[in-house]
ROSE-4610 file (N, C-alpha, C; in Angstrom, 1 decimal, always signed):
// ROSE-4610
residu = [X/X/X/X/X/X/X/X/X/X/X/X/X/X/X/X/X/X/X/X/X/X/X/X/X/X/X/X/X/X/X/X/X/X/X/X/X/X/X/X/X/X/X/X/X/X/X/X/X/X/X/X/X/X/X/X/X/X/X/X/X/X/X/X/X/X/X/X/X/X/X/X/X/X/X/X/X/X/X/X/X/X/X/X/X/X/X/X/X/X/X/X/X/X/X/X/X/X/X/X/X/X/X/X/X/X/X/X/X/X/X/X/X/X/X/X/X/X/X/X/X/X/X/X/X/X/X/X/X/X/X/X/X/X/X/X/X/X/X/X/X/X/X/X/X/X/X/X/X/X/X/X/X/X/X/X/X/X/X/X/X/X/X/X/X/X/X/X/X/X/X/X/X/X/X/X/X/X/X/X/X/X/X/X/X/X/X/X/X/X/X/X/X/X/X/X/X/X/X/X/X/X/X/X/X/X/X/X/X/X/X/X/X/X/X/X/X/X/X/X/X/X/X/X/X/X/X/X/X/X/X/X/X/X/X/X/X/X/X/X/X/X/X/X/X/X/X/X/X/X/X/X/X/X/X/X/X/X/X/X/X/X/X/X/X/X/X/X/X/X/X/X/X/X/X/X/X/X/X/X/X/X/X/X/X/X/X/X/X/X/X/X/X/X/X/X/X/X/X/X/X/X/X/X/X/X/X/X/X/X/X/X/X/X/X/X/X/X/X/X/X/X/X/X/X/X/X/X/X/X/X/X/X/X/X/X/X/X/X/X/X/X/X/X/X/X/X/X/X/X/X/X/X/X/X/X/X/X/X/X/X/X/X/X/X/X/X/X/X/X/X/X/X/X/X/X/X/X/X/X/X/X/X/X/X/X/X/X/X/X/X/X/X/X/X/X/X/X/X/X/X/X/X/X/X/X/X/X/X/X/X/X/X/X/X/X/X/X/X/X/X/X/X/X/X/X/X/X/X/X/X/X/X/X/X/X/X/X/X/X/X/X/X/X/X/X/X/X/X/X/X/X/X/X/X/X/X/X/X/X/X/X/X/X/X/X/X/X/X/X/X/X/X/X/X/X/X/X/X/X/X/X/X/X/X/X/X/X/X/X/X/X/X/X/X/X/X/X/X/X/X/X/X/X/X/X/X/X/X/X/X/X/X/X/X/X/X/X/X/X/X/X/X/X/X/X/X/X/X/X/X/X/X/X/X/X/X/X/X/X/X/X/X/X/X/X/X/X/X/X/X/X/X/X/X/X/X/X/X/X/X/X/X/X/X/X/X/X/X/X/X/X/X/X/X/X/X/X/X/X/X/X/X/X/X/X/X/X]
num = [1/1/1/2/2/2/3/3/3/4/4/4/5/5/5/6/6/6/7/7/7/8/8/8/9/9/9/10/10/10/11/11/11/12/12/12/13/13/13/14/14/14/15/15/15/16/16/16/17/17/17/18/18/18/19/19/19/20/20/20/21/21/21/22/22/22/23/23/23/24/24/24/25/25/25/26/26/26/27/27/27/28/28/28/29/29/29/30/30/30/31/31/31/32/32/32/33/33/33/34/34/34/35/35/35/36/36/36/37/37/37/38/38/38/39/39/39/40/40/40/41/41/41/42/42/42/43/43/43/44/44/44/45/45/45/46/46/46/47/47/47/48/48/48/49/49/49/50/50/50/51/51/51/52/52/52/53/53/53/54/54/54/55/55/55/56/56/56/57/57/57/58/58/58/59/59/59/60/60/60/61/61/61/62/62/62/63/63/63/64/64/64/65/65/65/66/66/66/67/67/67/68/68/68/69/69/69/70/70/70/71/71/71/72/72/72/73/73/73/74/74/74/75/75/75/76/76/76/77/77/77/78/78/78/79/79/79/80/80/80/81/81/81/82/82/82/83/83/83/84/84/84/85/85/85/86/86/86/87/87/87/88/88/88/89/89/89/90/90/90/91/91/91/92/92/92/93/93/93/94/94/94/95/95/95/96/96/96/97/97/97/98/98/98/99/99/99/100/100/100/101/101/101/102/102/102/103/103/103/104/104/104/105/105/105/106/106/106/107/107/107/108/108/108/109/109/109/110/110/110/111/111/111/112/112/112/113/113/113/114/114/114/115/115/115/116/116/116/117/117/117/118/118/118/119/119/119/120/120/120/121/121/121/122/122/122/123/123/123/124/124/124/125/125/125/126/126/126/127/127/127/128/128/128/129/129/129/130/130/130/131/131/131/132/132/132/133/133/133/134/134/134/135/135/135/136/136/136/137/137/137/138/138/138/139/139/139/140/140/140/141/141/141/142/142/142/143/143/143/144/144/144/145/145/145/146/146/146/147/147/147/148/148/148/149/149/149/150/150/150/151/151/151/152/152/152/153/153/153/154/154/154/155/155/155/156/156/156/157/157/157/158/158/158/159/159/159/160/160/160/161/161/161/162/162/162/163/163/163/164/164/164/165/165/165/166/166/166/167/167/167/168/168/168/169/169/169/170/170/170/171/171/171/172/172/172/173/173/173/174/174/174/175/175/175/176/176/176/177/177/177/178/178/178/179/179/179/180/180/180/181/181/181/182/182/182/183/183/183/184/184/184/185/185/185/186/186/186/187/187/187/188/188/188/189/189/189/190/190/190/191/191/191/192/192/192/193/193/193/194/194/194/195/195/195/196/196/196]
x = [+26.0/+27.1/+28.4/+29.6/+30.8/+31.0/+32.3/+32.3/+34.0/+34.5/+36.0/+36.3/+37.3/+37.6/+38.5/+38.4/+39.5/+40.6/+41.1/+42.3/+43.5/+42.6/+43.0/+43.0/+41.6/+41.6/+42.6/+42.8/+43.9/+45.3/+45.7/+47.0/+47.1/+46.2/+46.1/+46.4/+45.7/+45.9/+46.9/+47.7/+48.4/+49.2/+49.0/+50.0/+51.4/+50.4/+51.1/+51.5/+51.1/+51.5/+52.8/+53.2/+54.9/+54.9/+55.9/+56.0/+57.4/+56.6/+57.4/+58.2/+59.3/+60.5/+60.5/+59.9/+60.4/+59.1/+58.6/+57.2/+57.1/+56.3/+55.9/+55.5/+55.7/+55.6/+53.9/+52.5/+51.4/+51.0/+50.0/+49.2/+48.4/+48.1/+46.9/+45.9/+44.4/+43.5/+43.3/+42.7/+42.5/+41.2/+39.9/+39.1/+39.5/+40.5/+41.0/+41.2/+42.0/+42.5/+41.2/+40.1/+38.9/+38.5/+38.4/+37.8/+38.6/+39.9/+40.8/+40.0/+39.8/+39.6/+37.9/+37.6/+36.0/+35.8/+36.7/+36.8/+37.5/+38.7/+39.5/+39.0/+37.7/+37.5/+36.3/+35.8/+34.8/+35.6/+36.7/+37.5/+37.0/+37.4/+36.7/+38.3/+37.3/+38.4/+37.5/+38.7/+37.5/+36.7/+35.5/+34.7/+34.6/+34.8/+34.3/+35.3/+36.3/+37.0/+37.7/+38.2/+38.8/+39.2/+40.5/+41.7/+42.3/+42.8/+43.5/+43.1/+44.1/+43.7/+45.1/+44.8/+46.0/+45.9/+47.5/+47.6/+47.9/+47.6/+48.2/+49.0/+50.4/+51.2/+51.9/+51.1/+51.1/+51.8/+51.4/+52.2/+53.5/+54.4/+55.4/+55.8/+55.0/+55.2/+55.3/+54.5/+53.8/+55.2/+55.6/+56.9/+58.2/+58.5/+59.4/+59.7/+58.2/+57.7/+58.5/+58.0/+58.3/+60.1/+60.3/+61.6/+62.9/+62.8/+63.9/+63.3/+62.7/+62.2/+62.3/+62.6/+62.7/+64.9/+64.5/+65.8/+66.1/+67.8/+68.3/+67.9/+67.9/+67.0/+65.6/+65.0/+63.3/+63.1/+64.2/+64.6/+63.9/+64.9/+64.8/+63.2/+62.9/+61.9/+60.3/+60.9/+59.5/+59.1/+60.9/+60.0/+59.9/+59.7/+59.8/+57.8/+57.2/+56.5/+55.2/+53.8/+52.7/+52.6/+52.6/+51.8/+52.8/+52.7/+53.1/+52.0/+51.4/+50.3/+51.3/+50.8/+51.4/+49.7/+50.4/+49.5/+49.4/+48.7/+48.3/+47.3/+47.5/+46.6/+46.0/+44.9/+44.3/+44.2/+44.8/+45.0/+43.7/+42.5/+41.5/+40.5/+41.2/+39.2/+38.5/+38.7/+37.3/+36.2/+36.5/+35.2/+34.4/+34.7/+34.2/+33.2/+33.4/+32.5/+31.2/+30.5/+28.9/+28.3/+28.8/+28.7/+28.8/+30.3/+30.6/+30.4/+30.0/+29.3/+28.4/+27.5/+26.0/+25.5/+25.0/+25.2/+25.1/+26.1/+26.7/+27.6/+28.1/+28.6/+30.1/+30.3/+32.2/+33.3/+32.7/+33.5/+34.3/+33.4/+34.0/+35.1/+34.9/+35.9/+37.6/+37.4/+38.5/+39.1/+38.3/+38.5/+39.3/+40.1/+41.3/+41.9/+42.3/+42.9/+43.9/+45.0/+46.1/+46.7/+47.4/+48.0/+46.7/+45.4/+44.3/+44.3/+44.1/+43.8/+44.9/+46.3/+47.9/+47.5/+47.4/+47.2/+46.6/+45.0/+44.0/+44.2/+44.6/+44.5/+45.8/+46.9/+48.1/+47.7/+47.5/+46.5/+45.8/+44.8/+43.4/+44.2/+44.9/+45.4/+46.2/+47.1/+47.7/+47.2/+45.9/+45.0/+44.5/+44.3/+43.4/+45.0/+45.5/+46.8/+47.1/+47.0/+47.2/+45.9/+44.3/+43.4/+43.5/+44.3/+44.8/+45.6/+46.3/+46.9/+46.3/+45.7/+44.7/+43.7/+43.2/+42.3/+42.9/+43.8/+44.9/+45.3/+45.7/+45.3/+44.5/+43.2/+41.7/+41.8/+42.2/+41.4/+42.8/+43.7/+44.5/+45.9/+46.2/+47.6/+48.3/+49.2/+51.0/+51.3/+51.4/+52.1/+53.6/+54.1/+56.0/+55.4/+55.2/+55.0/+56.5/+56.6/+58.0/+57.8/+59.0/+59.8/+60.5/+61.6/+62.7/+62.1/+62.1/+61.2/+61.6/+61.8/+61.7/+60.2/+59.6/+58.3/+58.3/+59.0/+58.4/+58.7/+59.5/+60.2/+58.2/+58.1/+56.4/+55.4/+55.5/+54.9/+54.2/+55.5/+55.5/+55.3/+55.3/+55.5/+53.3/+53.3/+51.6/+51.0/+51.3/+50.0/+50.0/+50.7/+51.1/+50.4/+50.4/+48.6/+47.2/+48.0/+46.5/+46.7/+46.1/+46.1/+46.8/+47.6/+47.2/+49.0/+49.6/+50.8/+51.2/+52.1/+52.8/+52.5/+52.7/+52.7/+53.9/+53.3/+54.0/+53.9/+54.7/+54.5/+54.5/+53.5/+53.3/+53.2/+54.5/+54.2/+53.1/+52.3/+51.5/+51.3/+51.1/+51.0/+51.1/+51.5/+51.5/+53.4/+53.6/+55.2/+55.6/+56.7/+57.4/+57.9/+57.4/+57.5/+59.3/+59.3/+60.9/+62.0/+61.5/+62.4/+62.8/+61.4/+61.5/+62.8/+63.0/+64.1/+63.3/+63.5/+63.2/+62.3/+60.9/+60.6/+61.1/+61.7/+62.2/+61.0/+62.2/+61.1/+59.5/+58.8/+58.1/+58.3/+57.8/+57.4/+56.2/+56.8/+55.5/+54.6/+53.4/+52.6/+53.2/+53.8/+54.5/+55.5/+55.9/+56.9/+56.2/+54.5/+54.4/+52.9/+52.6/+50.9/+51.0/+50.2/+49.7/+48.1/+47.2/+45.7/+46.2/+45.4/+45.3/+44.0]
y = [+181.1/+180.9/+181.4/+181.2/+181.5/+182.2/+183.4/+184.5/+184.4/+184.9/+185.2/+185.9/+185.5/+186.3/+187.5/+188.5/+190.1/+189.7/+190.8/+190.4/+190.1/+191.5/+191.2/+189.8/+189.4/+187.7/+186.9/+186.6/+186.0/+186.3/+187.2/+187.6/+187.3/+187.3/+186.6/+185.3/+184.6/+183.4/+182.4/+183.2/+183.0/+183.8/+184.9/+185.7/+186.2/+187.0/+187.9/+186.7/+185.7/+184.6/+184.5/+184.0/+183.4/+182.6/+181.6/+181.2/+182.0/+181.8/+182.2/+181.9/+181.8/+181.4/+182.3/+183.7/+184.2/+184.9/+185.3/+184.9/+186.5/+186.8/+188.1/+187.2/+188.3/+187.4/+187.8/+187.2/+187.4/+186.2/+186.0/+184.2/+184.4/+182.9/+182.4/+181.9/+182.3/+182.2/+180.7/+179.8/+178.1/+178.8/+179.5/+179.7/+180.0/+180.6/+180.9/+179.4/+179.1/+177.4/+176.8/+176.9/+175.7/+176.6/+177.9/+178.5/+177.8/+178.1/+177.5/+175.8/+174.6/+173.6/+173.5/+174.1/+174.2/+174.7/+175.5/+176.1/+175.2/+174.4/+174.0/+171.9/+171.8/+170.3/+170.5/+171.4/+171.6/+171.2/+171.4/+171.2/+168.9/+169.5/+168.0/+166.6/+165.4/+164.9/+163.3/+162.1/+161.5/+160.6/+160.6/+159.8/+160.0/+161.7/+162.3/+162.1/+161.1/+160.5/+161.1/+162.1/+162.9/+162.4/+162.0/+161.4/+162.1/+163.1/+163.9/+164.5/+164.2/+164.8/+166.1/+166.6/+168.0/+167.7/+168.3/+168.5/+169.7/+170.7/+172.1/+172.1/+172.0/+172.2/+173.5/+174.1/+175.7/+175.7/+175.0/+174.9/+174.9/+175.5/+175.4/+173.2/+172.8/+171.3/+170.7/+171.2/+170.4/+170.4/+172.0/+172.2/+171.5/+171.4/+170.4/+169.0/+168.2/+167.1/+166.5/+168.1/+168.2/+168.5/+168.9/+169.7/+168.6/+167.4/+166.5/+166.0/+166.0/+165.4/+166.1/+167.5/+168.5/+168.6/+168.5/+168.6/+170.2/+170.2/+171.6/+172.8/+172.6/+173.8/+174.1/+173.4/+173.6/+174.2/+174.1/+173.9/+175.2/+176.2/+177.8/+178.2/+178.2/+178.9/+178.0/+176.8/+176.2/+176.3/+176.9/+177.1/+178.4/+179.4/+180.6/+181.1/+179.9/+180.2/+179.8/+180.7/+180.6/+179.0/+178.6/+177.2/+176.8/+174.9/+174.2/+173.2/+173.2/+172.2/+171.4/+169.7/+168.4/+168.1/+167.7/+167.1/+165.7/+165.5/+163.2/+163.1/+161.3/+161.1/+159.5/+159.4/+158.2/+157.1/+156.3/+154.9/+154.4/+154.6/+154.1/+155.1/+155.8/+156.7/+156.1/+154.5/+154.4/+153.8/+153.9/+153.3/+154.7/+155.4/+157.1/+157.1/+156.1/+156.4/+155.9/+155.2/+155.1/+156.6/+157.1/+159.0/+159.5/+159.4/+160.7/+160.7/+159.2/+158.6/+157.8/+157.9/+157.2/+156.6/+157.1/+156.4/+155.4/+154.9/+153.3/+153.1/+151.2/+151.1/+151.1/+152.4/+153.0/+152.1/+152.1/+151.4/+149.5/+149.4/+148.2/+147.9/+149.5/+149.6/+149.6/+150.0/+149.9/+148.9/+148.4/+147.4/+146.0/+145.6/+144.2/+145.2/+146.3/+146.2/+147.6/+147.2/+148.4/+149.2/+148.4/+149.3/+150.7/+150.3/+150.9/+152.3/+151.3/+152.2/+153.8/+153.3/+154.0/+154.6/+154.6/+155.3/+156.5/+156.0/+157.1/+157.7/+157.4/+158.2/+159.4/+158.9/+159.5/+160.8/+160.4/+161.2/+162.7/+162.2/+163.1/+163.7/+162.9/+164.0/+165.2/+165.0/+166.0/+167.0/+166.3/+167.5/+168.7/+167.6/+168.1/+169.3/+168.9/+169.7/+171.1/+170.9/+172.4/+172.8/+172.5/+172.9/+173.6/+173.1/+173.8/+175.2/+175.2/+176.5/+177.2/+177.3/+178.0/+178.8/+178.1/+178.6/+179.4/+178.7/+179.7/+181.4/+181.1/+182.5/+182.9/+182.6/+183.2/+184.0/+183.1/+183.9/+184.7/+185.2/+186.0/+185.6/+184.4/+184.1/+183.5/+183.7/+183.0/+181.9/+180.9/+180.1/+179.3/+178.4/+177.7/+176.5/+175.7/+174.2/+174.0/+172.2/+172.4/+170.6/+170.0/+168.4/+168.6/+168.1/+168.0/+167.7/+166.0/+165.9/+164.5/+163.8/+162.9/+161.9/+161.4/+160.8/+160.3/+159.1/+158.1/+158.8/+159.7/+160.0/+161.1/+161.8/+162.8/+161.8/+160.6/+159.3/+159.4/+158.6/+158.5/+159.3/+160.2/+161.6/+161.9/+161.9/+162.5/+161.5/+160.5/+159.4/+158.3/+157.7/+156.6/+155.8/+154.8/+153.8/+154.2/+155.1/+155.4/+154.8/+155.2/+154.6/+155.9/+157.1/+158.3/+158.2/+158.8/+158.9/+160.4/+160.8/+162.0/+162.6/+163.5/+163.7/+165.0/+165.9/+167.2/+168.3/+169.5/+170.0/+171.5/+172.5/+173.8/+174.5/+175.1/+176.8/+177.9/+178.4/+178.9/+180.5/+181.3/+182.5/+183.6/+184.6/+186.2/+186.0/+186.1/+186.2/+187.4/+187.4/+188.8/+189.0/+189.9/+190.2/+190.8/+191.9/+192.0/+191.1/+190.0/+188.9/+187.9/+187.8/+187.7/+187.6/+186.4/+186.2/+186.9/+187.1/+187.2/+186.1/+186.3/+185.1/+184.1/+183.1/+181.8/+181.8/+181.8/+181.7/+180.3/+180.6/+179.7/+179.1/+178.0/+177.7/+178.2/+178.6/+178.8/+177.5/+178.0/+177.1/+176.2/+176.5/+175.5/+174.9/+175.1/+174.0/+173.1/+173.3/+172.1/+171.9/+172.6/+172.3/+172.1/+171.1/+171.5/+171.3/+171.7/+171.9/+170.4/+169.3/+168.9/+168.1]
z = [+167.7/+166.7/+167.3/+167.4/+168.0/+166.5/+167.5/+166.9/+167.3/+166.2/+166.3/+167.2/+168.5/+169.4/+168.9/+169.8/+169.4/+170.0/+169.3/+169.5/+170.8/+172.0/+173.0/+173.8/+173.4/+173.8/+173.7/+172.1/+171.4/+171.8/+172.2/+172.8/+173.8/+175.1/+176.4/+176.4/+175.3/+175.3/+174.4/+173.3/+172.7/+172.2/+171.7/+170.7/+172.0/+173.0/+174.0/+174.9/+175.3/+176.9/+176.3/+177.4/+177.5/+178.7/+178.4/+179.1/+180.3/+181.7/+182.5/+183.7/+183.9/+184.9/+186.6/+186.1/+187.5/+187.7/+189.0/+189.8/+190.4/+190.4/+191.4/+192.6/+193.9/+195.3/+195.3/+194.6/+195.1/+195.0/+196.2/+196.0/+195.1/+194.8/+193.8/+194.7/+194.7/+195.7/+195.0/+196.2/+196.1/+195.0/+195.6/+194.8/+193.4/+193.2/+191.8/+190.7/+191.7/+191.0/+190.9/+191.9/+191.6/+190.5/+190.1/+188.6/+187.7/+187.8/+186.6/+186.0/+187.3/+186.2/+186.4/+187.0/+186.3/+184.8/+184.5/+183.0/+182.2/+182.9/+182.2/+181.7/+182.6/+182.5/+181.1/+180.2/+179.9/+178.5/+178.2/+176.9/+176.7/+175.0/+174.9/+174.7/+175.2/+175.2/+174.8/+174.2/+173.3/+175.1/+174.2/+175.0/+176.0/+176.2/+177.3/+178.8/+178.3/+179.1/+180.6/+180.3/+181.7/+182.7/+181.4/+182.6/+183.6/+183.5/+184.2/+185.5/+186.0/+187.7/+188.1/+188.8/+189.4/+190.2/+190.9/+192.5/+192.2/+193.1/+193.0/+194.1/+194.3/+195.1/+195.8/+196.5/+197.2/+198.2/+199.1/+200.3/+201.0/+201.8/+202.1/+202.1/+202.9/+202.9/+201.6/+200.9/+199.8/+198.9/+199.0/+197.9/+198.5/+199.6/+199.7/+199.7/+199.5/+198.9/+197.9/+196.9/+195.5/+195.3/+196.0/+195.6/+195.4/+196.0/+195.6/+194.5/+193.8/+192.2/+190.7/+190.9/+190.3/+189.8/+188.3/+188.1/+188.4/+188.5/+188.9/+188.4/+186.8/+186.2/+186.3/+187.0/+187.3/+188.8/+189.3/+190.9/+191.8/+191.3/+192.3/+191.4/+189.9/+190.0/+190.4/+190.4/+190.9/+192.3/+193.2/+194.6/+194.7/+193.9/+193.9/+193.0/+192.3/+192.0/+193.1/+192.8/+194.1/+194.0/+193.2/+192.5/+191.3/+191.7/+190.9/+190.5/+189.6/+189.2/+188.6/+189.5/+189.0/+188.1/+187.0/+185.6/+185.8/+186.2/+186.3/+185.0/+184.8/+184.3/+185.1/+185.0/+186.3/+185.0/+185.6/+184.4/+184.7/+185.4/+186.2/+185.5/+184.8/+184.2/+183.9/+183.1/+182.4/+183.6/+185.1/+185.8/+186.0/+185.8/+185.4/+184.7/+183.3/+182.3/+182.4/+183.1/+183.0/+183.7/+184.5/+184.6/+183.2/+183.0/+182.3/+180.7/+180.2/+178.5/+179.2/+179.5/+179.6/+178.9/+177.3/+176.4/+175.7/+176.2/+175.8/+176.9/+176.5/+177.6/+177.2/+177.8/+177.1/+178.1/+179.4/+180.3/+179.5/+178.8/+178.4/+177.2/+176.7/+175.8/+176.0/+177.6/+178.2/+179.1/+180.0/+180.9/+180.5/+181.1/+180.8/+179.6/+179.0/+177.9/+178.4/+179.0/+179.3/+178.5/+177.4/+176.5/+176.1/+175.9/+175.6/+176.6/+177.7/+178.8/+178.8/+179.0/+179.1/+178.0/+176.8/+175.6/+176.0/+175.9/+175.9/+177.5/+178.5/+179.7/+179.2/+178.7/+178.6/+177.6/+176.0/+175.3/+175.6/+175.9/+176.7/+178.3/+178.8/+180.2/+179.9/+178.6/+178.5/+177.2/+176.4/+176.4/+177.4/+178.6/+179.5/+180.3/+180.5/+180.8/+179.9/+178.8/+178.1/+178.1/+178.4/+178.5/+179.7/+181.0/+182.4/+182.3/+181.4/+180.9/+180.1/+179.1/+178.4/+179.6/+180.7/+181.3/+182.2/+182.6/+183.4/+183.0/+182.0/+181.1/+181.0/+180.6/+180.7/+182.2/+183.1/+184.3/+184.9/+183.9/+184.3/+185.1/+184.9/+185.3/+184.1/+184.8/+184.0/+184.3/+183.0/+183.1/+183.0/+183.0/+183.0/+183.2/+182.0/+181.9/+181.9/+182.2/+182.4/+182.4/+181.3/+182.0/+182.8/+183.0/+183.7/+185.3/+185.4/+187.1/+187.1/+188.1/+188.1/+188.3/+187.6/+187.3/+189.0/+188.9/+189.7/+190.9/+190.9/+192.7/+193.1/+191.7/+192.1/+192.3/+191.3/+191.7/+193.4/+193.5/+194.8/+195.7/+195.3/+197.1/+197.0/+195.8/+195.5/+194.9/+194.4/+193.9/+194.3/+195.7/+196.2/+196.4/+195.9/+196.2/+195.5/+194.3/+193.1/+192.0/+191.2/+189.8/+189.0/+189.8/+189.0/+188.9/+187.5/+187.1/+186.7/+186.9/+186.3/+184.9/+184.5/+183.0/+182.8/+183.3/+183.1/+184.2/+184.8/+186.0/+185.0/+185.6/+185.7/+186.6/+186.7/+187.5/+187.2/+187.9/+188.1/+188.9/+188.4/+189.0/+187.9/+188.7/+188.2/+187.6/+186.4/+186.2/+186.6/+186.3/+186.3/+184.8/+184.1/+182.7/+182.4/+183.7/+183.1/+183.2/+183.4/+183.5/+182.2/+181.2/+180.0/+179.2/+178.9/+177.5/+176.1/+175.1/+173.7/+173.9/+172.7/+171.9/+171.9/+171.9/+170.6/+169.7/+168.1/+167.0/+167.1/+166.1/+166.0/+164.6/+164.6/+163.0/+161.8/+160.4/+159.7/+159.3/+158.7/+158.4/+157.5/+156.7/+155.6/+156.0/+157.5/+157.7/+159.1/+159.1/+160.5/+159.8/+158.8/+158.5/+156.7/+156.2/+155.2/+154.7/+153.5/+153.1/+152.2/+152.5/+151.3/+150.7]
């Protein structure tokens, strides 16, 4: 039976995280990242689907790839952080599915039908994307999700001749805490949820 996590959990993962801009100079071990979506592909998404694919962009190369697609304000701290995870989602998942829904035959739910396809890949990748940061936290780093990129120019430099498209880019690593702005408020329950 699942048990309400303590508190310290819940802070790691939400109360205490922040999002962060500026980077301590320590790497992120590749083994670390393969922990992150080993933990992070287990989150559910419909029909098992698992759109979403990463690049983790570490490398001196890799970041200059990146670096003409990045608007100005994403600019200095994205090359300043260990890791930039590019967020895709593969407009091609459903030939995945006789693996990954067995089942039945899910693959046909998808096939000839794009708008379908773009929906649910788009959907479920950027589930699968804040599932990448959640776990990121679990296994002890900081995240800085972030728009501001040019789609097609990351397109191009990392999915060129795939089926796999942009969604969202995250900085990755150890932040630096005294760098921290305030909070920005949040919303209460009565102004984004209601019981009915």
């Amino acid at each position: 039976m699942p048990t309400r996590m303590d508190d310290s959990a819940l802070g790691q993962l939400f109360h205490d995280a922040r999002t962060h801009n500026k980077w301590q100079g320590k790497d992120v071990s590749d083994d670390l990242l393969r922990e992150i979506v080993h933990t992070a592909r287990m989150g559910p998404t419909s029909a098992n689907c698992s759109p979403a694919r990463f690049v983790f962009v570490k490398s001196k190369e890799a970041k200059q790839r990146l670096k003409p697609h990045l608007s100005e304000g994403n600019l200095e701290k994205t090359m300043q952080a260990p890791v930039c995870a590019i967020i895709g989602y593969d407009l091609e998942f459903y030939e995945h599915l006789p693996k990954l829904f067995p089942h039945t035959d899910a693959k046909s739910w998808f096939a000839g039908k794009p708008e379908k396809i773009r929906e649910t890949a788009f959907r479920n990748g950027t589930l699968q994307g804040a599932y990448l940061i959640l776990a990121a936290r679990a296994h002890g780093l900081d995240c800085g999700p972030m728009s501001g990129f040019d789609n097609a120019g990351v397109d191009e430099a990392f999915f060129a001749g795939t089926s796999i498209k942009s969604n969202f880019l995250c900085n990755i690593g150890y932040g630096d805490s005294a760098e921290l702005r305030p909070r920005a408020p949040r919303l209460y329950f009565d102004d984004m949820a209601k019981i009915v």
